[in-house]
C-alpha positions as CSV (number, residue, x, y, z in Angstrom):
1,X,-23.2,27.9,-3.4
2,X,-23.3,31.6,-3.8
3,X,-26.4,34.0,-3.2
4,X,-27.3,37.4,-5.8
5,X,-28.0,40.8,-4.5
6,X,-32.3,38.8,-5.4
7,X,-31.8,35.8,-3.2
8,X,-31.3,33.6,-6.0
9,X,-29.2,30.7,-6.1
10,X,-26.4,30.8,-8.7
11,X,-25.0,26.9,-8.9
12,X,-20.8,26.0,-8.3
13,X,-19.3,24.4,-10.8
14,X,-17.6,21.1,-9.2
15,X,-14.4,23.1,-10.2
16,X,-14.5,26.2,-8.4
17,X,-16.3,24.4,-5.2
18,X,-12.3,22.7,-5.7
19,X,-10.9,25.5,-5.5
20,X,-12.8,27.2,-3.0
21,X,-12.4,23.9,-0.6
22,X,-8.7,24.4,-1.4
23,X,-8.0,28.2,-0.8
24,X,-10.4,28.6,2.4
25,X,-11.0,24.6,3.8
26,X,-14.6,25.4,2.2
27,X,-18.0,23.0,3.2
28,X,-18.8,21.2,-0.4
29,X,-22.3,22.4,-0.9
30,X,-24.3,19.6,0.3
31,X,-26.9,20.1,-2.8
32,X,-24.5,19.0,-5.1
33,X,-25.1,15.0,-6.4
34,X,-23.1,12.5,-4.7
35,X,-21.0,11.4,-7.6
36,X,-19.7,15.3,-7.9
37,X,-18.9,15.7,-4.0
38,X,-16.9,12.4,-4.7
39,X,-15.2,14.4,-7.6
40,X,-14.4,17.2,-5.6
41,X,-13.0,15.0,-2.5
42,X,-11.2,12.9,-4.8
43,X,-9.6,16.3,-6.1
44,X,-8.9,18.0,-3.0
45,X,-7.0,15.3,-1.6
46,X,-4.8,14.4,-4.8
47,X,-3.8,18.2,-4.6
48,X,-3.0,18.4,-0.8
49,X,-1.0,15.0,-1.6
50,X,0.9,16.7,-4.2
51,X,1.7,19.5,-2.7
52,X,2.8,17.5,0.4
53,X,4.9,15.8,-2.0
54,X,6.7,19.2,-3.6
55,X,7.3,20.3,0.1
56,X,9.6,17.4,0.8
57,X,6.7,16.7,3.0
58,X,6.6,19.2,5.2
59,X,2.9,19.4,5.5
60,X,0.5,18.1,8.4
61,X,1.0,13.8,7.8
62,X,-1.7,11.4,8.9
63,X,-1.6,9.4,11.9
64,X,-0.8,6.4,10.0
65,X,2.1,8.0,8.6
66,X,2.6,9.7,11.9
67,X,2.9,6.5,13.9
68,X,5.1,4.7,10.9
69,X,7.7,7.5,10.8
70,X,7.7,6.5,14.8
71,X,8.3,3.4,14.5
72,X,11.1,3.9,12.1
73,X,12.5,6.7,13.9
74,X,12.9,3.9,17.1
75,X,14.8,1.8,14.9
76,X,16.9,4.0,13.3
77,X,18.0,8.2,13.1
78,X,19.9,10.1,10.6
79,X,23.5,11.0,10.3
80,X,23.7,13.4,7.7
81,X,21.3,11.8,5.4
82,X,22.3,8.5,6.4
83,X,21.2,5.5,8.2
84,X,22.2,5.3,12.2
85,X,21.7,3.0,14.8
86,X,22.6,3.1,18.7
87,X,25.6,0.2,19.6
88,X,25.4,-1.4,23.0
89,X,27.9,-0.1,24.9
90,X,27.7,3.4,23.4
91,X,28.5,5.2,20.0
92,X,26.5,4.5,16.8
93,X,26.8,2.7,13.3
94,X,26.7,4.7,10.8
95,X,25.5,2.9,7.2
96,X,27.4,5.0,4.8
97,X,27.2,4.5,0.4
98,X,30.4,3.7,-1.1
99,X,30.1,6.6,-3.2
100,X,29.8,8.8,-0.1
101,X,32.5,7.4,1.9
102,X,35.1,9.2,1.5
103,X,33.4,12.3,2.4
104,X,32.2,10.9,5.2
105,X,35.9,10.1,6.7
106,X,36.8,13.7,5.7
107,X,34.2,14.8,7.8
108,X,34.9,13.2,10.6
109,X,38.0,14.0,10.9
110,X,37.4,17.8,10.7
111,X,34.5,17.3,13.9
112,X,36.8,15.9,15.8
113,X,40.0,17.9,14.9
114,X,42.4,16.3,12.1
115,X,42.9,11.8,11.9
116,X,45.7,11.5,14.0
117,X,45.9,7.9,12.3
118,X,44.9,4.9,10.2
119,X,45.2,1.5,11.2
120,X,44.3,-0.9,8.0
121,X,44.0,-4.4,8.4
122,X,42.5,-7.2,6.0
123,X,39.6,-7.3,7.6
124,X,39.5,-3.8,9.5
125,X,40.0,-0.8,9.0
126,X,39.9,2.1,12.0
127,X,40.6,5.6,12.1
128,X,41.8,7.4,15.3
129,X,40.8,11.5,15.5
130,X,43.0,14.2,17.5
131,X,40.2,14.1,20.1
132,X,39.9,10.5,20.7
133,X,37.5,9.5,18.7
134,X,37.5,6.2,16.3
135,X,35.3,5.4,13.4
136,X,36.2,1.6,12.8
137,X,35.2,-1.0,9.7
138,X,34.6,-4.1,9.5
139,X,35.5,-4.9,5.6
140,X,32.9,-6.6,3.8
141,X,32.9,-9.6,0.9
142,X,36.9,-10.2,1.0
143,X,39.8,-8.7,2.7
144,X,41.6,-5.5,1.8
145,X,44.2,-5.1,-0.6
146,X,47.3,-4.5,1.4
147,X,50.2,-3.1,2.0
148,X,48.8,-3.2,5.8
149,X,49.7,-1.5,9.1
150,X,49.8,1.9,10.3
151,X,49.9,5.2,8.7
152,X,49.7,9.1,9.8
153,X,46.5,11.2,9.2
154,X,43.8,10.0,7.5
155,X,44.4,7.2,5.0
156,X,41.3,5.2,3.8
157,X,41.8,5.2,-0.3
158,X,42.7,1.4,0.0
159,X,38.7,0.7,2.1
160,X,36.7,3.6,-0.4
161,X,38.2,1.5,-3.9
162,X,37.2,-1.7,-2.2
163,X,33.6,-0.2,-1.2
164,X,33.4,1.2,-4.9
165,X,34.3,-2.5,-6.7
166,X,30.7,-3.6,-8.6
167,X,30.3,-6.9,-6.9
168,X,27.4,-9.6,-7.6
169,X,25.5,-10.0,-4.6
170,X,22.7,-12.6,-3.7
171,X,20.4,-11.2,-1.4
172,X,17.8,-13.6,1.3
173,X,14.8,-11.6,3.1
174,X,12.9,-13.8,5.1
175,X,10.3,-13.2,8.0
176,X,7.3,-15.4,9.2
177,X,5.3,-15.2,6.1
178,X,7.1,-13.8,3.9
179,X,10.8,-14.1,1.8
180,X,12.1,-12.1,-1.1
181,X,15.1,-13.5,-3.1
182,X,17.5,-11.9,-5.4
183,X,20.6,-11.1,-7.2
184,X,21.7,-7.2,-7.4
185,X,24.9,-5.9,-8.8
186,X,25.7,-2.1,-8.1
187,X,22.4,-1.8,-5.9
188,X,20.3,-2.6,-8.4
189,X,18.3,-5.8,-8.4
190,X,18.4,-8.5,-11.8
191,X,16.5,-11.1,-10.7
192,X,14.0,-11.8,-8.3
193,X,11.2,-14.0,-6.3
194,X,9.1,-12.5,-3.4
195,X,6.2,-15.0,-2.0
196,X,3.9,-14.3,1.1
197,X,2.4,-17.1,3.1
198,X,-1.0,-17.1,5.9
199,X,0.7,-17.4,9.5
200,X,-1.7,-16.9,12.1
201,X,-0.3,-14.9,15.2
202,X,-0.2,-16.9,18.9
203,X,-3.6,-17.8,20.2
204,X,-3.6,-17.2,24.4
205,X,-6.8,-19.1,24.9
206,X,-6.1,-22.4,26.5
207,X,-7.3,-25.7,26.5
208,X,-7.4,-28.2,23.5
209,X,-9.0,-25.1,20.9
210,X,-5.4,-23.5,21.7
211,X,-3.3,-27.0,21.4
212,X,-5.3,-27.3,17.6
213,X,-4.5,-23.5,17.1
214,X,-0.7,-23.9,17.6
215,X,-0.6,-26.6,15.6
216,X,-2.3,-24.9,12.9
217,X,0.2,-22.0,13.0
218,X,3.3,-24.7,12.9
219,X,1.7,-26.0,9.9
220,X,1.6,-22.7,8.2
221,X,5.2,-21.5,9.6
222,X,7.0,-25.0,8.8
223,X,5.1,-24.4,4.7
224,X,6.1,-21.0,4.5
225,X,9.9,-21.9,5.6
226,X,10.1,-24.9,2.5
227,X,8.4,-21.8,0.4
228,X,11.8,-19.3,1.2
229,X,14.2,-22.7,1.1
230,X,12.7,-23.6,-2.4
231,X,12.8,-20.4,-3.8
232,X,16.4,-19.9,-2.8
233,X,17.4,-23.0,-3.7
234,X,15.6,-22.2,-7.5
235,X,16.9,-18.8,-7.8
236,X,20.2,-18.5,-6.0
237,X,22.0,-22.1,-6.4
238,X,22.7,-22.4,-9.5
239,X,24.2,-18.5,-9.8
240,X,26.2,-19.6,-6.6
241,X,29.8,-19.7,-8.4
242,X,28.8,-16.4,-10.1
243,X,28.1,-14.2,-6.9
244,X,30.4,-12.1,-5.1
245,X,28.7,-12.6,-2.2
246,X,25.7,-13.2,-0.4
247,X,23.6,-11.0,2.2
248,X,20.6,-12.4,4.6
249,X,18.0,-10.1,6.2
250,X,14.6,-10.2,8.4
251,X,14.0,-12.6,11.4
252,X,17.1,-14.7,13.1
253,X,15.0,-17.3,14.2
254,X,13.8,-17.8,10.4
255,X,17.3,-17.4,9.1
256,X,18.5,-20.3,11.5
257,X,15.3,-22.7,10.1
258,X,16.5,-21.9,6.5
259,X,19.8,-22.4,7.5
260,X,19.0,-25.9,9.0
261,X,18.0,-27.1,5.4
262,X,20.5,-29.8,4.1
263,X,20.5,-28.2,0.7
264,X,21.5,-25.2,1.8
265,X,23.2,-25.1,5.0
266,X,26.5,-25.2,3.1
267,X,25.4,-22.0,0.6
268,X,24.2,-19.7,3.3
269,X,27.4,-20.6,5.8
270,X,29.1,-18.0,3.4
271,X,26.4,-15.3,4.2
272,X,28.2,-12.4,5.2
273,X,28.3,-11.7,9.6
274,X,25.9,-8.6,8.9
275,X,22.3,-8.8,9.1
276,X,19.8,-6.6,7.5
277,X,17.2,-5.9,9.7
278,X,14.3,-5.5,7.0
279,X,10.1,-5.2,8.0
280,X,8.4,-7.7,5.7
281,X,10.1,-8.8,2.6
282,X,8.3,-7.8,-0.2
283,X,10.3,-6.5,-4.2
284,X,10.8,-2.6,-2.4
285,X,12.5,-3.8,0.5
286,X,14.5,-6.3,-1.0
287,X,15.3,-3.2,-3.5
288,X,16.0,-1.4,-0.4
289,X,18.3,-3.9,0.8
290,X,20.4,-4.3,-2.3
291,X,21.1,-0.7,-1.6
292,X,21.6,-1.9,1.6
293,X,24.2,-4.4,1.4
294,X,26.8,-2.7,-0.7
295,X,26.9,0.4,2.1
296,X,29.7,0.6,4.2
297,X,28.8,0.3,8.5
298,X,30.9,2.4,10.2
299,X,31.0,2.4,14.2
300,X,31.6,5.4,15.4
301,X,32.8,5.8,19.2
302,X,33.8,9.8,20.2
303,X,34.5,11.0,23.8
């Protein structure tokens, strides 16, 4: 609302009350109907979203978003741009894209002052820097190409053209609850089947009403298990001579249940060592992971 020189009130257009709420944090004029205050929330937000958005999101977050950047940030930093974890024992993985690999190596070796060496092996590769430090690779999906051994200086070609071959890869997400199946080549996913299933959490009431209650949940966590074992026996099986390779993710203790099924404890015996560690499967974090599970883990130990 605005007042003349008379006293009189001139009404605000939903538009400019918009405006106004966006340039000075404004009150909406309480006269206005409901369903136009509605409009002008409705409006104020998608802007401040937007231009959240075109910030890289450099404006105040929520504290939803606030406390799920934390809990991400717990799991996992950044190492220029990329995924990082904390090793026992000291150092850091560092999840690097194929395409980005070789850079990364170059790097490296300039932090820590030249590669004195490269040791390449079928199913390792480690580079040793001036200073002592080592970035080391366990090869993925086959071993590496020789000739093998030893060389001066920095001399991963051989690992970055075996990152870099398109591979067919046959991905398993399963948590309590949930699974996602599919097959991606080149990170991208083909084919796909993502299911969620009702498990109730632990009851700690006692007495017979807790007895019925984990029974209940058993029930539910033994259904949603056949769920994730029929859907990758429907969906992966039959491609099984046509993948590369295959790539589990999600909650250990569900992976070993799946794995305990006759059908396919033979299939997921050729899983790959490396576990993605994935929140609850659903189609964008299976996406995720086919991005995932063609990067490269590097450990990286310095002095």
């Amino acid at each position: 609302m605005k007042k003349s020189n008379h006293s009189m009130v001139v009404p605000i257009s939903p538009a400019n009350a918009t405006r106004r709420a966006l340039e000075g944090g404004a009150v909406i004029p309480a006269h206005l109907p409901i369903d136009v205050i509605q409009i002008i929330r409705t409006r104020v937000g998608a802007r401040q979203r937007a231009a959240d958005r075109r910030s890289g999101g450099s404006g105040e977050r929520s504290p939803r978003l606030r406390r799920t950047s934390s809990r991400r940030e717990a799991r996992a930093c950044w190492d220029g741009g990329m995924r990082s974890r904390e090793l026992a024992g000291g150092g850091r993985a560092v999840a690097v894209p194929p395409e980005r690999l070789a850079g990364w190596f170059e790097r490296f070796a300039t932090r820590h002052g030249g590669a004195e060496r490269t040791e390449l092996a079928p199913r390792e590769v480690v580079v040793t820097a001036a200073d002592g430090a080592t970035a080391r690779v366990a090869v993925a999906f086959a071993d590496l190409p020789g000739p093998h051994g030893e060389r001066p200086g920095l001399a991963v070609r051989p690992l970055v053209e075996h990152a870099r071959t398109p591979r067919r890869i046959g991905l398993v997400l399963v948590r309590l609850g949930a699974h996602s199946v599919g097959i991606a080549r080149g990170g991208t996913v083909e084919v796909s089947h993502t299911d969620r299933h009702l498990v109730h959490g632990r009851n700690k009431a006692g007495g017979q009403s807790q007895q019925r209650f984990a029974r209940r949940r058993e029930g539910q966590a033994r259904r949603s298990l056949e769920s994730a074992a029929a859907d990758v026996a429907r969906v992966l099986l039959p491609e099984r001579d046509r993948l590369d390779a295959l790539v589990l993710g999600g909650d250990r203790r569900a992976l070993e249940a799946l794995r305990a099924e006759p059908r396919l404890r033979e299939f997921l015996a050729t899983a790959e060592p490396r576990v993605l560690d994935v929140p609850e499967p659903r189609r964008s974090i299976l996406d995720d992971a086919a991005e995932r599970a063609t990067a490269v883990e590097v450990h990286v130990r310095e002095p």
